[in-house]
C-alpha positions as CSV (number, residue, x, y, z in Angstrom):
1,X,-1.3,9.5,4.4
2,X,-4.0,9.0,2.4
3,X,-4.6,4.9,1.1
4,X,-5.8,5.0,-2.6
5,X,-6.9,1.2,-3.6
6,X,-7.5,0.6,-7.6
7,X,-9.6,-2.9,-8.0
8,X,-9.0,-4.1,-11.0
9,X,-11.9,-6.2,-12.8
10,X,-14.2,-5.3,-10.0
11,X,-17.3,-7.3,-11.3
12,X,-19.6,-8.2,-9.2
13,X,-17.4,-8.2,-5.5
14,X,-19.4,-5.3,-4.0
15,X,-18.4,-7.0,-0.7
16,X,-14.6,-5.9,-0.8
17,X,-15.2,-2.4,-2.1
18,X,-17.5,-1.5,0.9
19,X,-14.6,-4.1,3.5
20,X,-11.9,-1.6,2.3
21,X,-13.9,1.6,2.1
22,X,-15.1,0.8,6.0
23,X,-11.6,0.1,6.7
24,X,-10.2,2.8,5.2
25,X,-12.6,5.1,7.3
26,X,-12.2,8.2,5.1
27,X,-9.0,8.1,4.7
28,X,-8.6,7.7,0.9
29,X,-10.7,6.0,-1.8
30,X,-11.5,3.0,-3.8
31,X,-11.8,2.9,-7.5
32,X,-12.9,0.3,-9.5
33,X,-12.4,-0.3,-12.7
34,X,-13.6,-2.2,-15.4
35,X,-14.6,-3.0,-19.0
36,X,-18.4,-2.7,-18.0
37,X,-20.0,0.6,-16.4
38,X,-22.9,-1.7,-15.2
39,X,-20.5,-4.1,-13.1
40,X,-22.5,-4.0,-9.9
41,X,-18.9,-3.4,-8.5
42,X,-18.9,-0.1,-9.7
43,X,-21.6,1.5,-8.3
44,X,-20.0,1.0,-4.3
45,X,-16.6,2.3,-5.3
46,X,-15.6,5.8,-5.1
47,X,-15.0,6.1,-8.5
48,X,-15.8,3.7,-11.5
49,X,-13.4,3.7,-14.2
50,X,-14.0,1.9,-17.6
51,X,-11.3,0.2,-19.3
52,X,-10.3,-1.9,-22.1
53,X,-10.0,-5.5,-21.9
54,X,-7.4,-7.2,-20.0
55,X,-6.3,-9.0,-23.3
56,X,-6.3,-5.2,-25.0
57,X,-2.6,-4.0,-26.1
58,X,-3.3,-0.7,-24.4
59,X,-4.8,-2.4,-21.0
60,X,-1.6,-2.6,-19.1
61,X,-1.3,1.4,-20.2
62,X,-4.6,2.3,-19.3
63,X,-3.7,0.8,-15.3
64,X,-0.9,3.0,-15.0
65,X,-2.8,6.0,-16.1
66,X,-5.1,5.4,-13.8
67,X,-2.6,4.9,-11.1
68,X,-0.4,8.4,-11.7
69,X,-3.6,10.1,-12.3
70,X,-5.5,9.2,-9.2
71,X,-2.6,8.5,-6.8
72,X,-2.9,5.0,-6.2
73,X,-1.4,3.4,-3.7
74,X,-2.3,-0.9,-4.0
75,X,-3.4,-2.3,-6.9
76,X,-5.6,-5.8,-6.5
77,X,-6.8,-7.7,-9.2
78,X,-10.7,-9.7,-8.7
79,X,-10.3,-12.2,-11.6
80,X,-8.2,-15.0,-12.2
81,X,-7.5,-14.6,-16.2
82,X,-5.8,-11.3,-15.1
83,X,-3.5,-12.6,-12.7
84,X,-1.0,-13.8,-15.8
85,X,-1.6,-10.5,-17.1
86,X,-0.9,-8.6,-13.9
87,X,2.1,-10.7,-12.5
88,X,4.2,-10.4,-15.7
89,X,3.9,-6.4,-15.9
90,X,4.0,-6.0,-11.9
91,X,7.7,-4.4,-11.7
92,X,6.4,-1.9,-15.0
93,X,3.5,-0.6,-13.1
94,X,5.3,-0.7,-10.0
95,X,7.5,1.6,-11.8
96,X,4.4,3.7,-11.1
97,X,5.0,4.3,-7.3
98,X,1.6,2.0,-6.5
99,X,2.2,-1.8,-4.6
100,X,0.6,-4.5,-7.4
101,X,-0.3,-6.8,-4.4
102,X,-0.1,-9.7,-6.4
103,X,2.4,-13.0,-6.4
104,X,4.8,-13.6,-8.6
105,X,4.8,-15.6,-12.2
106,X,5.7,-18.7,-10.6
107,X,3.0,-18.8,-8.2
108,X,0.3,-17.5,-10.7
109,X,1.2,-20.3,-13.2
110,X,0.5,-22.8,-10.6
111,X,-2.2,-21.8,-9.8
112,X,-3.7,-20.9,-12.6
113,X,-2.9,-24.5,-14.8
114,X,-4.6,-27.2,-13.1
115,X,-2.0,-29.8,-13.6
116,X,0.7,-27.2,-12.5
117,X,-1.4,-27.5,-9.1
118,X,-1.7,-31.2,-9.1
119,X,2.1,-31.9,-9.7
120,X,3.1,-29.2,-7.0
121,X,0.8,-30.5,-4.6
122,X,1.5,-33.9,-4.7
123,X,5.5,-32.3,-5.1
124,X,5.1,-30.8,-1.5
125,X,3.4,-34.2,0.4
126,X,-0.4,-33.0,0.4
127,X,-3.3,-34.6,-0.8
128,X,-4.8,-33.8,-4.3
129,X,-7.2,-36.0,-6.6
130,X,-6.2,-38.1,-9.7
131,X,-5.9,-35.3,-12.6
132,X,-5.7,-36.3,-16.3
133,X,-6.4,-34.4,-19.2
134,X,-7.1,-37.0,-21.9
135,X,-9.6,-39.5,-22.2
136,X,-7.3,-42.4,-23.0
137,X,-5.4,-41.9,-20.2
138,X,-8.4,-41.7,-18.2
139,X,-9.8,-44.8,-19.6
140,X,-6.6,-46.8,-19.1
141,X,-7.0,-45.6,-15.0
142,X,-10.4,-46.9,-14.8
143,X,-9.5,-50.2,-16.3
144,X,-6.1,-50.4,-13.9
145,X,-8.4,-49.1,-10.9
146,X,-7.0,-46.5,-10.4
147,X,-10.0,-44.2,-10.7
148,X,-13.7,-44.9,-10.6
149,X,-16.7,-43.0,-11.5
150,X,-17.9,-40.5,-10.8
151,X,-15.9,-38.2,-12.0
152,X,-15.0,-34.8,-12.6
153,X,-14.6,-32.8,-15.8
154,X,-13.8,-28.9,-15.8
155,X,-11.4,-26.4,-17.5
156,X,-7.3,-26.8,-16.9
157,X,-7.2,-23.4,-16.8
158,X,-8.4,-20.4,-15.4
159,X,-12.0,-20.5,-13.2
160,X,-14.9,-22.6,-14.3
161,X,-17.2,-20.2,-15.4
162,X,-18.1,-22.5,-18.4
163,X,-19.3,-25.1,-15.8
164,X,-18.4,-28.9,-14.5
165,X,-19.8,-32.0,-15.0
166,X,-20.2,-34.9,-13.1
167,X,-20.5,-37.9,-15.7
168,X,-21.3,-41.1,-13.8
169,X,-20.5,-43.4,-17.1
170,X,-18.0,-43.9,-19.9
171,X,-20.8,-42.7,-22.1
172,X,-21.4,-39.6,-20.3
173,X,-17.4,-38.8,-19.8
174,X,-16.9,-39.0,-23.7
175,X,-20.0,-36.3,-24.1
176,X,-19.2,-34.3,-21.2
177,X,-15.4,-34.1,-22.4
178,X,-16.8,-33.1,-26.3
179,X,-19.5,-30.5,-24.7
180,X,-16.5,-28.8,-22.7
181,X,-14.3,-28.4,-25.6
182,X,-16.9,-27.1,-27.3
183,X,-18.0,-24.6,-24.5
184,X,-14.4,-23.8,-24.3
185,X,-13.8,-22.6,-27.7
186,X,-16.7,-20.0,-27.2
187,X,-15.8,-19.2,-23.8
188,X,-13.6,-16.1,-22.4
189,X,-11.3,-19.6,-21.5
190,X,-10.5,-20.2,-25.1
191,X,-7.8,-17.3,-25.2
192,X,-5.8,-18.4,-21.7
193,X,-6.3,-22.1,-23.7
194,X,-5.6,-21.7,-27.0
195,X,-1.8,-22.9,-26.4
196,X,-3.0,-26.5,-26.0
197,X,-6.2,-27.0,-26.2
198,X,-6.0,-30.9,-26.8
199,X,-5.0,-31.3,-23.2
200,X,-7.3,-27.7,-22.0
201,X,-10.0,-30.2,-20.0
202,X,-9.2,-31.8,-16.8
203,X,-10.7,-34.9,-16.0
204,X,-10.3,-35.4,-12.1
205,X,-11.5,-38.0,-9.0
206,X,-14.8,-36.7,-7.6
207,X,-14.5,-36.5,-3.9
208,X,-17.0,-37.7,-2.1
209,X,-16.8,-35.8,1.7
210,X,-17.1,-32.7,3.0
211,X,-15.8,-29.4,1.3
212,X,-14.3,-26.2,3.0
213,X,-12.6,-23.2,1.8
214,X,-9.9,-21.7,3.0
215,X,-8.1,-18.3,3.0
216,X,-4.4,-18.5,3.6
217,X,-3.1,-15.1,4.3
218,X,0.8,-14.1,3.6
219,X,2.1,-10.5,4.3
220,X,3.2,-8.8,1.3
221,X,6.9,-10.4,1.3
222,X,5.1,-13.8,1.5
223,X,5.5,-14.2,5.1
224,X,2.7,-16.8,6.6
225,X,0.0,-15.0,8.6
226,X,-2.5,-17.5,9.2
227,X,-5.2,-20.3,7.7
228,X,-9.0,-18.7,7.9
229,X,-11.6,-22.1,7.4
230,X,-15.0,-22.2,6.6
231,X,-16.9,-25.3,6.2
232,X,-19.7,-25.1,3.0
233,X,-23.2,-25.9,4.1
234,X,-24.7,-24.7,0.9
235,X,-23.2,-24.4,-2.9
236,X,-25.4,-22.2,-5.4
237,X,-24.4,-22.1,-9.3
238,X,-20.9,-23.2,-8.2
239,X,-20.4,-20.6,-5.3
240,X,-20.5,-20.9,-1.9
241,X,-24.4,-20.1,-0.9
242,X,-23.8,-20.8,3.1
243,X,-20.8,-21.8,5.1
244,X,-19.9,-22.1,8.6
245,X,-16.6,-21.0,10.2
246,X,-14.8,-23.2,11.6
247,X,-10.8,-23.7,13.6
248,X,-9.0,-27.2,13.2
249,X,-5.0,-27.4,13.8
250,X,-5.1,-30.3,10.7
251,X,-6.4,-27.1,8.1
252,X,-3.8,-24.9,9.9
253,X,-1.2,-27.3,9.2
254,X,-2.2,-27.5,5.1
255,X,-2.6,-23.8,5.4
256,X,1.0,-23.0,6.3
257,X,2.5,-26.0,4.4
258,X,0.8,-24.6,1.4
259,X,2.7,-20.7,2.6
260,X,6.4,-22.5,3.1
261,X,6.1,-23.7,-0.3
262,X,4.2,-21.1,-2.5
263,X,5.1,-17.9,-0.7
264,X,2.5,-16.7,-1.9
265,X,1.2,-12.6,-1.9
266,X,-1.4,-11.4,0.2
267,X,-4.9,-13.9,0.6
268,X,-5.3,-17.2,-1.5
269,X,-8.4,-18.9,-1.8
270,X,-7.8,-22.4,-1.3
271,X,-10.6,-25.5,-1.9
272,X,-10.2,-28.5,0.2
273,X,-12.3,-32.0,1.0
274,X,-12.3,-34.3,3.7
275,X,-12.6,-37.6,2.5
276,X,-11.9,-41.0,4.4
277,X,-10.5,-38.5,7.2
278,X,-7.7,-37.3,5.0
279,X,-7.5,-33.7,3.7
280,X,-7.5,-33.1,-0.2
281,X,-6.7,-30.0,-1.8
282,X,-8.1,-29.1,-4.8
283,X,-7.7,-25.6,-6.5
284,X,-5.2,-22.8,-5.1
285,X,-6.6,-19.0,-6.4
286,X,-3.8,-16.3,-5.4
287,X,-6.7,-13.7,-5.1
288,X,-9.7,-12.7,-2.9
289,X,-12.6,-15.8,-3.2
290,X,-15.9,-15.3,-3.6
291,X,-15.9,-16.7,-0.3
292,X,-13.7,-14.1,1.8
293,X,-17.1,-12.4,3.1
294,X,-18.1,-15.8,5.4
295,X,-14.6,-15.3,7.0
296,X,-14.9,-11.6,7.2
297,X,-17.8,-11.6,9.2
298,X,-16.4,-14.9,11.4
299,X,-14.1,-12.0,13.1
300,X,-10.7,-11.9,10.5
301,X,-10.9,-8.5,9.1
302,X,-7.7,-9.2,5.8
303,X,-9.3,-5.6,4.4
304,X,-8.1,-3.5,7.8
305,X,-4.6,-5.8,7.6
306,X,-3.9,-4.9,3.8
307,X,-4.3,-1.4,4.5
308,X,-2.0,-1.2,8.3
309,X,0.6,-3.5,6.0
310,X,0.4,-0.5,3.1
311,X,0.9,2.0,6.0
312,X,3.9,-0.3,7.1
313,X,2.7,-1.5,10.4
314,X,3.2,-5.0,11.3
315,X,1.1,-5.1,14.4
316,X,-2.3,-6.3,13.3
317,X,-3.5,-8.9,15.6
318,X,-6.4,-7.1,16.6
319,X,-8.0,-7.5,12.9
320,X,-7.9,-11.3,13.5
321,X,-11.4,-12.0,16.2
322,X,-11.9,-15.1,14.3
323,X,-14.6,-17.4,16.0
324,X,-15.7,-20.8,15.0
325,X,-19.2,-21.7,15.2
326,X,-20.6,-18.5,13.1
327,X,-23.2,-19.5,10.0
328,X,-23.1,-17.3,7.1
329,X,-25.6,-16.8,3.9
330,X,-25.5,-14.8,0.9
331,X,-28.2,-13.0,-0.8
332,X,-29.2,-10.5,-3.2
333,X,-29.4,-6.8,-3.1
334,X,-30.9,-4.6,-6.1
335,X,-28.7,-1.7,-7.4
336,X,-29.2,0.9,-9.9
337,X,-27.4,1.6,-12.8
338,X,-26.6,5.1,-13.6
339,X,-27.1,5.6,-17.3
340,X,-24.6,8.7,-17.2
């Protein structure tokens, strides 16, 4: 049976398209698609696909073309403003005969709105820092102690691509707070904000430790698999530049807390600190991360257990070699872009 994988917002993750078409060893093909024919994305898949944007009345109609036309058999979204999207048409294009491996509304919602994550967090007994969204109440937790600088300031919703700040003073939190509205409003952010954009800017404790990422991995009926760590050694505009695998029972136990409680589809990319000895968790991203690779190639092979769960086998223990110990660095690679 042939395994037909659509990507959906490829971008720039050249890394999964060539993990699934090695795993899939010939036996079907990956197409990517996307509202850009230069998405470096594109140029690994089998076939490259434009379509509109995700925010386009016709996109969720374009998918399903796609789907019935090529036979697809999974559908996997790349980007975190199209998980709303996706999750809330998922039984429609299901309808399709293709598996939208993808979690449900709930999930998405809490994953996607900061505070969502911060009150289900703290909800479920882990770890998270102070959150606010406004600068009075921010001010009135410095002044009660209950926050200190430095501090954090970053979108509510969806990923950060419009940047953080650290501002180290009251002066620099009231600029850093007007600058990010600002950004906001011009940003591909400003649509997934628009609902409330008075309390769209989070405002969070700065954690000063050591960060890791994590990849929790559920089978598709939200079944806990297991917790893949990876200490980072090196961040690069935001992203995860070097990182070191590592296996500790206390991220295990986070891992599979976080899996009881979310149920969550497939991998989530999870960001956590240790600070004062204590785990924090930070963000929760029901996708692939721009980290995934580092684990890849520290021996868990998600790409080969996607496609043995889409062929409904269950035994897939010998995709999971994971060692700790193994240092991992990204770099560049030039591609060409076909003009036609």
């Amino acid at each position: 049976m042939a395994i037909n994988i659509l990507f959906t917002c490829a971008g720039r993750r050249n890394y999964l398209i060539n993990y699934f078409k090695e795993a899939l060893n010939n036996q079907g093909r990956i197409v990517a698609a996307d509202m850009s024919l230069s998405a470096p994305a594109m140029v690994d898949a089998d076939l490259a696909i434009i379509v509109p944007s995700i925010y386009d009345d016709h996109y969720i109609d374009a998918l399903k073309n796609i789907i019935i036309e090529h036979q697809i058999t999974a559908v996997i979204s790349l980007n975190d403003l199209e998980l709303p999207i996706l999750s809330k048409y998922k039984s429609e294009i299901e309808k399709t005969g293709a598996k939208v491996i993808i979690s449900n509304e709930r999930v998405i919602d809490i994953a996607f709105d900061k505070i969502e994550t911060f009150n289900f967090l703290k909800d479920i007994g882990l770890k998270t820092p102070q959150t606010y969204t406004t600068l009075e109440d921010t001010r009135l937790a410095i002044k009660n102690g209950a926050l200190e600088f430095p501090l954090v300031v970053k979108p509510r919703w969806g990923s950060a691509s419009i940047g953080i700040d650290f501002p180290e003073t009251d002066e620099e939190l009231d600029l850093a707070f007007k600058l990010q509205q600002i950004k906001l409003k011009k940003s591909i952010l400003n649509t997934a904000s628009s609902h409330d954009f008075d309390n769209a800017i989070l405002i969070q404790q700065k954690m000063d430790g050591k960060e890791y990422g994590m990849d929790i991995v559920n089978d598709f009926e939200g079944n806990y698999y297991g917790t893949f760590v990876r200490e980072k050694v090196n961040m690069r505009s935001g992203e995860t530049d070097k990182a070191m695998s590592i296996i500790d029972k206390r991220f295990d136990a986070v891992g599979a807390t976080l899996s009881k409680h979310l149920k969550h589809v497939g991998s989530l990319d999870c960001d956590v600190f240790i600070a004062n000895n204590e785990l924090y968790v930070l963000e929760l991203n029901p996708r692939f991360g721009g980290g995934y690779p580092f684990s890849h190639e520290a021996g868990i092979n998600t790409a080969a257990i996607y496609i043995e769960w889409l062929k409904g086998n269950t035994s897939v223990d010998e995709f999971n070699q994971y060692v700790a110990g193994k240092l991992f660095s990204k770099c560049d690679r030039m591609l060409e872009i076909k003009s036609s």
